[in-house]
C-alpha positions as CSV (number, residue, x, y, z in Angstrom):
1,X,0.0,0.0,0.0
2,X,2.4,2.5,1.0
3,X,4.2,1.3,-2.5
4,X,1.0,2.1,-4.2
5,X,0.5,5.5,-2.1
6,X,4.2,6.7,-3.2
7,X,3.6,5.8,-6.9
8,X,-0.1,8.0,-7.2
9,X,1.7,11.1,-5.3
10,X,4.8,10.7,-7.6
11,X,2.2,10.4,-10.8
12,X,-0.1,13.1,-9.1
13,X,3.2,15.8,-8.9
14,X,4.6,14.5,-12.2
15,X,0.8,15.5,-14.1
16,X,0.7,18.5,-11.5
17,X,4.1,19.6,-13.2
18,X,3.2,18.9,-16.8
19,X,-0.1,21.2,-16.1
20,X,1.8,23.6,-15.0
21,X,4.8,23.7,-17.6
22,X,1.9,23.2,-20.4
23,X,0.0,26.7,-18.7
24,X,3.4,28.7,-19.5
25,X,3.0,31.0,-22.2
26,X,5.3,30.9,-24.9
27,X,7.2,34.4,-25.2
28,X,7.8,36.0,-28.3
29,X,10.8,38.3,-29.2
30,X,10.0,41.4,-31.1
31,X,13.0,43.7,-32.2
32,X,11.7,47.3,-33.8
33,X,13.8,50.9,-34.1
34,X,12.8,53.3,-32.1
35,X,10.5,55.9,-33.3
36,X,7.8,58.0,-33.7
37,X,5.2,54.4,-33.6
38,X,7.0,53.3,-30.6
39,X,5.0,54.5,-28.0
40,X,1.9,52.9,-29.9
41,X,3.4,49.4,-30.0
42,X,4.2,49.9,-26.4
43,X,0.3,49.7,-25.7
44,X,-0.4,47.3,-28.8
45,X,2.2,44.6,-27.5
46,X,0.3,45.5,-23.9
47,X,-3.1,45.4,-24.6
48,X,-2.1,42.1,-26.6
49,X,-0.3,40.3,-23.7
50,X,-3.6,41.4,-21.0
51,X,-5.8,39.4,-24.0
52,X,-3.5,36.5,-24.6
53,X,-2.8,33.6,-22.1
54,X,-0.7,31.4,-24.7
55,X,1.7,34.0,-26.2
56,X,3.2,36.9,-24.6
57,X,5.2,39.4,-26.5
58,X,8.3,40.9,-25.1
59,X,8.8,44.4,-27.2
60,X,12.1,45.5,-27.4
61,X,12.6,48.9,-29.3
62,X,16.3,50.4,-30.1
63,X,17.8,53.3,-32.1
64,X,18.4,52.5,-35.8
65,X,21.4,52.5,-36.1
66,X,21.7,49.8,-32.7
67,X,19.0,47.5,-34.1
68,X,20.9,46.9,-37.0
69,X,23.9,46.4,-35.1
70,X,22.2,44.1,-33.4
71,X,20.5,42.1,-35.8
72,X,24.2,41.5,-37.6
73,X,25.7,39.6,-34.4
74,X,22.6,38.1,-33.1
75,X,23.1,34.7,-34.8
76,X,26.7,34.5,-33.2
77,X,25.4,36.0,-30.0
78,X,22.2,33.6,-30.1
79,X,19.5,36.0,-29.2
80,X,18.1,36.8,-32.2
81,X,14.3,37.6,-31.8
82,X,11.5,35.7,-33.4
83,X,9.8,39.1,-35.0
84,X,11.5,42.0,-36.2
85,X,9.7,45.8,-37.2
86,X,12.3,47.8,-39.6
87,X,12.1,49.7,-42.8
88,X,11.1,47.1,-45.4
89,X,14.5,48.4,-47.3
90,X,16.0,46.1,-45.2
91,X,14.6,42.9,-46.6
92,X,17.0,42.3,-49.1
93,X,19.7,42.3,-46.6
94,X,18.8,40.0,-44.0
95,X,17.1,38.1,-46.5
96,X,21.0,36.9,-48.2
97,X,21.7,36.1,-44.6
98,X,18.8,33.7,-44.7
99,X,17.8,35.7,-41.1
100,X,14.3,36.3,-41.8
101,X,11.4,33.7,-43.6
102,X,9.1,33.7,-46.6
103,X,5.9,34.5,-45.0
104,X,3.5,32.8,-48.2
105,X,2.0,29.7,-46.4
106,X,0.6,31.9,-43.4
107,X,-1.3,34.5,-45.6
108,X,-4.6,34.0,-46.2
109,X,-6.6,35.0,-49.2
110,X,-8.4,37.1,-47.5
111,X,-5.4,39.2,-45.7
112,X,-4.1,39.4,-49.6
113,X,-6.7,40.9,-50.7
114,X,-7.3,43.4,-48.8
115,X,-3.7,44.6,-48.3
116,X,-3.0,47.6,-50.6
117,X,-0.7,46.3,-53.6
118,X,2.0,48.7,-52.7
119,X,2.9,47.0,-49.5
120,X,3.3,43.6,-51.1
121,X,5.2,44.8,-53.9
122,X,7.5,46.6,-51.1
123,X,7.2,43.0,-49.3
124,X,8.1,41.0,-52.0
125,X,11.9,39.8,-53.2
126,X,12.9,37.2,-55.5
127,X,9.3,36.6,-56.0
128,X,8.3,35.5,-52.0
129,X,6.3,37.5,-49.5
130,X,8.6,38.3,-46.2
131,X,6.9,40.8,-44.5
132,X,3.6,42.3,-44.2
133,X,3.1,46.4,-42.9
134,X,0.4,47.7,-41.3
135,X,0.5,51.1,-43.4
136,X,2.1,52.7,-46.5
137,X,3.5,56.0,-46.8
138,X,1.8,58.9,-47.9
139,X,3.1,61.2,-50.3
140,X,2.3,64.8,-52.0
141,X,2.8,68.2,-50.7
142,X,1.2,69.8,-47.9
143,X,-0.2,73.4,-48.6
144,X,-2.9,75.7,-47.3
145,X,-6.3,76.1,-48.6
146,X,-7.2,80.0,-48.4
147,X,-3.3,81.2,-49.2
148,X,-3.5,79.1,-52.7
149,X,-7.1,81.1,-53.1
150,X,-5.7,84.4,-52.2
151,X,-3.0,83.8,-54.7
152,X,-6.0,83.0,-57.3
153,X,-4.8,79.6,-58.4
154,X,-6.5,76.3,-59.2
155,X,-6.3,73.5,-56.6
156,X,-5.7,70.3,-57.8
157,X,-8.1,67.5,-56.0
158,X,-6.6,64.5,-57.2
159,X,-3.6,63.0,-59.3
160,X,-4.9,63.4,-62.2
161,X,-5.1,67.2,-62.6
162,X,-1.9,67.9,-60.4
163,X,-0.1,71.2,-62.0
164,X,2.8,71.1,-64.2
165,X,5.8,72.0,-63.6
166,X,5.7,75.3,-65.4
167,X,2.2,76.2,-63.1
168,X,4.2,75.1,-60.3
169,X,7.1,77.2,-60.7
170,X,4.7,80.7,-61.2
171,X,2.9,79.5,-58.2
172,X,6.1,79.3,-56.1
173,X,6.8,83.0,-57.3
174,X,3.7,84.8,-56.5
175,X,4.2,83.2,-53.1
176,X,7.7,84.8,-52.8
177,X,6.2,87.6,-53.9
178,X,3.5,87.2,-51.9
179,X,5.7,87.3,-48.8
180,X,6.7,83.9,-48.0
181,X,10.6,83.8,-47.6
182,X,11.4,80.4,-49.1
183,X,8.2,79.0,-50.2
184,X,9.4,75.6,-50.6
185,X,10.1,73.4,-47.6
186,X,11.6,69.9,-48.8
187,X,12.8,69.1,-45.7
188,X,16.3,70.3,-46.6
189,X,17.5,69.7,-43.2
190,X,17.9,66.2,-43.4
191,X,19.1,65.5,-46.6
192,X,18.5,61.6,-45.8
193,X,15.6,62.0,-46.4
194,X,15.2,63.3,-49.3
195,X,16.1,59.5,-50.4
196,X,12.5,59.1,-50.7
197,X,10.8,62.6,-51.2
198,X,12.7,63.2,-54.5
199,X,11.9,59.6,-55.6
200,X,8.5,61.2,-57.2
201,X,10.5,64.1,-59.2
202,X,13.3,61.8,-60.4
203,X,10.6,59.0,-61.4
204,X,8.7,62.3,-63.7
205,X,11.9,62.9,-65.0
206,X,12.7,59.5,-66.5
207,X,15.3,58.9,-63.8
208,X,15.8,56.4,-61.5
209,X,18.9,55.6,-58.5
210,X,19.2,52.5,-59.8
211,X,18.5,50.3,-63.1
212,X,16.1,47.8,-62.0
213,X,17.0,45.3,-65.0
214,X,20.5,44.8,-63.7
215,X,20.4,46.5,-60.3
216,X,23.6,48.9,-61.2
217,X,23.7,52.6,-60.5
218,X,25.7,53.8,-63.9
219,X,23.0,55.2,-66.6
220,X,20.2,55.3,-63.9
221,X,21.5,57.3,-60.7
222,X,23.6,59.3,-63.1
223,X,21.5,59.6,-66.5
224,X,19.5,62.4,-68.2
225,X,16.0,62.2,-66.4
226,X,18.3,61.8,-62.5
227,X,20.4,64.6,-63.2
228,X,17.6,66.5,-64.7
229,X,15.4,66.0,-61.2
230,X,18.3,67.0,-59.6
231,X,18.7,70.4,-61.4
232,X,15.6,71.3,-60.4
233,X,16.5,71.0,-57.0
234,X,19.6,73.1,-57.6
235,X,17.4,75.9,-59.4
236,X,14.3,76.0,-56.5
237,X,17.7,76.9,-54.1
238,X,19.0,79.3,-56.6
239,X,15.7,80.8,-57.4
240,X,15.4,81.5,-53.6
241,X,12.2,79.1,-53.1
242,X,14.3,76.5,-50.7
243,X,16.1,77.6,-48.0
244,X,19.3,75.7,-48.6
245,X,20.8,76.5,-45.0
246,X,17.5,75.7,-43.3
247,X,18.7,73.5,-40.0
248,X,14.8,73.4,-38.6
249,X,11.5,71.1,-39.4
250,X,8.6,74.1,-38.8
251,X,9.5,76.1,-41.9
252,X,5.5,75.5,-42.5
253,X,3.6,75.0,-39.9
254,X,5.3,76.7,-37.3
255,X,7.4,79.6,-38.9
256,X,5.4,79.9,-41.9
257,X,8.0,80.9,-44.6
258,X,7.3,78.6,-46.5
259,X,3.5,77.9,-48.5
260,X,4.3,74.1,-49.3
261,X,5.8,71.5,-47.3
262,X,6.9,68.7,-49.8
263,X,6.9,65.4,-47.2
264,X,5.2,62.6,-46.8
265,X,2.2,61.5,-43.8
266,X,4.4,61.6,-40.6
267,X,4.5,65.5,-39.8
268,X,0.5,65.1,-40.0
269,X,-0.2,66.0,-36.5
270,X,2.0,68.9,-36.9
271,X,0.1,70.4,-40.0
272,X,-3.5,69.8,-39.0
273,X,-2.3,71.1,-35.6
274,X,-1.1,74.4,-37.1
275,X,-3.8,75.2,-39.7
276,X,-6.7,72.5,-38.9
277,X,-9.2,72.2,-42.4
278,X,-7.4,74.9,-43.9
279,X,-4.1,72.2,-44.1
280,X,-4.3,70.0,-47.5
281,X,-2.6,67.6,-49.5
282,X,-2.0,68.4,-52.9
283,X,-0.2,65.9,-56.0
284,X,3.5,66.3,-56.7
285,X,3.4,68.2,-60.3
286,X,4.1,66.7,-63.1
287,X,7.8,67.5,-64.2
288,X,7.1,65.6,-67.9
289,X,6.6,61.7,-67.6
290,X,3.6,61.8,-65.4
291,X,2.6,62.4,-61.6
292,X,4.2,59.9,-59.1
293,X,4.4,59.2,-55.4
294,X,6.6,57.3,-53.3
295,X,5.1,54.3,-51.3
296,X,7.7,52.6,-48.6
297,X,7.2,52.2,-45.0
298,X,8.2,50.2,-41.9
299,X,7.5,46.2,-42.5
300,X,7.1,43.3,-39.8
301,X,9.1,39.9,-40.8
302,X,9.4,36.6,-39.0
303,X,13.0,35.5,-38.4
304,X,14.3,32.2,-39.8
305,X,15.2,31.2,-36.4
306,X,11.2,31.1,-35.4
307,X,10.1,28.4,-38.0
308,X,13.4,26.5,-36.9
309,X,12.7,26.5,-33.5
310,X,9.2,25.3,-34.4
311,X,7.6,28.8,-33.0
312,X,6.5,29.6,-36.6
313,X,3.1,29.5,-35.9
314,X,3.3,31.7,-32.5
315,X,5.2,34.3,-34.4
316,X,2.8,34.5,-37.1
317,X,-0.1,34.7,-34.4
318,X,1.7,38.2,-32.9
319,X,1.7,39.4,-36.6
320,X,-1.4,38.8,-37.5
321,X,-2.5,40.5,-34.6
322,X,-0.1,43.6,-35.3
323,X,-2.3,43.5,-38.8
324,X,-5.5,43.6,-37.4
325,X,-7.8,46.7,-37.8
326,X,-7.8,47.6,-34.1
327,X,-3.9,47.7,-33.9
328,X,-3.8,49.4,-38.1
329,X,-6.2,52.3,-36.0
330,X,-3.7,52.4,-32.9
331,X,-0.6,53.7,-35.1
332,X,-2.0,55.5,-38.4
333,X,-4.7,57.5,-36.0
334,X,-0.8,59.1,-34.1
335,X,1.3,59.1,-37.4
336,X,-1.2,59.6,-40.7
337,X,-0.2,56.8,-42.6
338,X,-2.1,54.8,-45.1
339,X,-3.7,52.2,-43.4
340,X,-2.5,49.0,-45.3
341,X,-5.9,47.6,-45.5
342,X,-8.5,49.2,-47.3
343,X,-11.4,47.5,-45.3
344,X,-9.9,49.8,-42.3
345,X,-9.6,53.2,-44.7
346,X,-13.7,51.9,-45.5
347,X,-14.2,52.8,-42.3
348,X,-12.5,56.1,-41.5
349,X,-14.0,59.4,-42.8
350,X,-10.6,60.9,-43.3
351,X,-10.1,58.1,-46.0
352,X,-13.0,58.5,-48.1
353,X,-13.2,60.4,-51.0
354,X,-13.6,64.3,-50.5
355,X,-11.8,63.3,-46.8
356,X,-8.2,65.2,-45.8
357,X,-6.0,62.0,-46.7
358,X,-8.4,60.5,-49.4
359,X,-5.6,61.9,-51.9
360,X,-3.2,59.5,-50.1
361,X,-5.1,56.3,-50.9
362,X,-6.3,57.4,-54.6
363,X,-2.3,57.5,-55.3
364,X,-1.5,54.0,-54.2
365,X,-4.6,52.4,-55.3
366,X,-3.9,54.3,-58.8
367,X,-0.3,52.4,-58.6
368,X,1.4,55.6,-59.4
369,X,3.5,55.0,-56.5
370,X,7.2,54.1,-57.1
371,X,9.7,52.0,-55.0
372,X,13.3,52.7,-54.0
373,X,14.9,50.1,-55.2
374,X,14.4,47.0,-53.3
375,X,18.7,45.4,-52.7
376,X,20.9,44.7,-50.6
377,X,22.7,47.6,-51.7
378,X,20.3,50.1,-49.7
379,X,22.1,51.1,-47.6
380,X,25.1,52.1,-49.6
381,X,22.8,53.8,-52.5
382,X,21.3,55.9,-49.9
383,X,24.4,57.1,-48.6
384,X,25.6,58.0,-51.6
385,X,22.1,59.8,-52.4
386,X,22.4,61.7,-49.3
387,X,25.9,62.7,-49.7
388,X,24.7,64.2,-53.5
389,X,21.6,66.1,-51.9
390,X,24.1,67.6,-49.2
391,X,26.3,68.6,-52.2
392,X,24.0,70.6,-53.9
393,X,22.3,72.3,-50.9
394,X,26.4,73.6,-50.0
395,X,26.6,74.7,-53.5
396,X,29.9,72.6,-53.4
397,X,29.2,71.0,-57.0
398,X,27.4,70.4,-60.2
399,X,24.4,67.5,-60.1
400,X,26.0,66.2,-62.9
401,X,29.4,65.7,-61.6
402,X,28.2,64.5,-58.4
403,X,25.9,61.8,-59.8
404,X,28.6,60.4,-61.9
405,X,30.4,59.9,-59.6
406,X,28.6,58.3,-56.7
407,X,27.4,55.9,-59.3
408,X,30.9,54.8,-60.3
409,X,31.6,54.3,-56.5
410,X,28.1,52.5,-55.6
411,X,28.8,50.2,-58.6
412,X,32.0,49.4,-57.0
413,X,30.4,48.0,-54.4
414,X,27.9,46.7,-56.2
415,X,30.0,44.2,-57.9
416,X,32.1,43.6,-55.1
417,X,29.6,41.9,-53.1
418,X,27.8,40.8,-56.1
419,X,24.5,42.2,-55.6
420,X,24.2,42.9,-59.3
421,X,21.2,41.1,-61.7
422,X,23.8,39.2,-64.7
């Protein structure tokens, strides 16, 4: 008996153990740069772990610059995270390190549907899904209402009567004249990112940073239509429109000098802060080959080291939740963007036709948006970009010259790591 009685209490503690090691939720790594969203994932990744019993997220935001620091040791230092949140730019690169998992085989049709075209196309490399987003970036100029009527000029109300070039330019001078310092704010102040701001002008122009056939920078970064875009720029500065030594972000909304404001969704709160109704978007003109905007935004991809440690489907449980329309609400209500699913614009006034960001949506469901180039090289064509754009704004050199040759030096490295298309 006592036999007996040992064998049931070692049976009864061995199930009591099993029950409790099954109850223990599985915890789920997710790596994501610090920024403007952060403090919205903060109470996303909350209000998900007070709902879920199973999986329990453990957020972990860092700077830029130390995420990707990071994410390059984290298979030698073994703590590489099961999700990851960083500008879909990226994918390329972590994708040749086989760090991060085709995604296909955990969309449904339903999820691919509804998901704006422009986030799987920014998703998408060597033909596979990796990522999903839970918005896209809007892009156009940001103006005000009653100065463009005082000045007696049309307003364009969607893409496809956007102002030419040539109506553009008088515009900018009967602002000048009008009284605005430098009527042209292109965020000259952080010449990084006019990586993607100028995409629009230098796609209208024929141009392109790099030629998408081969994935080389010679006769794209530096031909006709790129150096062309990049003229302009150099004449809006010399024409006194942009303020080539502005070091500050309010030159529209908060000092005023300036009529337009040429970014995309993420100074929204600033603008409809300032001005409220009177603040509206309005179409990049057309410089010759056709209105464009630039799509792009921050992506959410599973790591290859959650399928291999059989946590696959967990992972893909946190990201499906990230893409649901309660959490799409969370982050574009704070930073503007494009909800990625257009069931969750059908349901916001703002997104409707004749609504403040309707111009937004009518541009990437129109598919005049255009890409950076999606490569490993990213990081070194945007350097070079950068390093142009500061360039010109110094008045230290030609657009020519300096496109020639920071596509000589990004096809060196190009070809060294062998990130070329043959």
């Amino acid at each position: 008996m006592k036999k007996l009685l040992s064998l049931v209490l070692a049976l009864a503690m061995m199930l009591s153990i099993a029950s409790i090691a099954a109850a223990e939720p599985t915890t789920i790594t997710v790596w994501a740069t610090d920024g403007a969203e952060t403090v919205v994932y903060t109470q996303m990744f909350e209000d998900f772990n007070a709902k879920n019993t199973e999986i329990q997220v453990d957020f972990q935001p860092f700077p830029q610059d130390e995420l990707l620091n990071k994410l390059s040791t984290a298979d030698v230092v073994g703590d590489t995270p099961e999700v990851i949140i960083i500008d879909g730019l990226q994918i390329p690169y972590f994708q040749d390190l086989d760090m991060i998992a085709c995604i296909d085989d955990y969309i449904t049709d339903e999820m691919k549907a509804d998901v704006l075209p422009s986030v799987w196309a920014e998703n998408t490399y060597d033909g596979k899904i990796y990522g999903v987003a839970q918005f896209d970036s809007g892009m156009g100029m940001w103006t005000r209402k009653s100065e463009l009527e005082k000045l007696g000029v049309r307003i364009p109300e969607s893409y496809t009567d956007a102002w030419t070039v040539e109506e553009f330019e008088d515009i900018l001078a009967k602002a000048k004249e009008a009284g605005y310092a430098f009527p042209l704010y292109i965020r000259q102040n952080k010449a990084t990112s006019l990586y993607f701001t100028w995409m629009p002008i230098i796609a209208s122009y024929g141009g392109d940073f790099l030629n998408r056939d081969t994935m080389t920078a010679t006769g794209a970064l530096d031909s006709e239509g790129t150096i062309a875009a990049y003229d302009w720029m150099k004449k809006m500065i010399d024409a006194g429109y942009v303020n080539a030594a502005c070091d500050y972000e309010d030159a529209f909304f908060g000092r005023q000098e300036a009529l337009f404001s040429m970014l995309g969704h993420w100074k929204y709160s600033d603008h409809v802060g300032a001005f409220g109704d009177d603040a509206i978007i309005v179409p990049m003109p057309d410089y010759g080959g056709g209105v464009y905007t630039c799509s792009g935004s921050t992506v959410v991809v599973m790591t290859q080291k959650a399928v291999d440690s059989g946590l696959g489907d967990q992972a893909w449980a946190v990201i499906d939740a990230i893409m649901s329309p309660e959490y799409i609400h969370m982050v574009c209500d704070v930073n503007g963007g494009v909800p990625a699913r257009s069931s969750v614009m059908d349901t916001m006034d703002r997104w409707q036709k004749g609504g403040r960001l309707y111009l937004y949506r009518e541009q990437l469901e129109a598919g005049i948006s255009y890409l950076r180039p999606i490569t490993p090289a990213h990081a070194t064509v945007y350097n070079a970009v950068a390093s142009v754009v500061s360039n010109i704004l110094a008045g230290t050199g030609e657009p020519a010259d300096l496109l020639h040759a920071a596509a000589e030096d990004v096809d060196e490295i190009i070809y060294e790591n062998g990130w070329n298309i043959e």
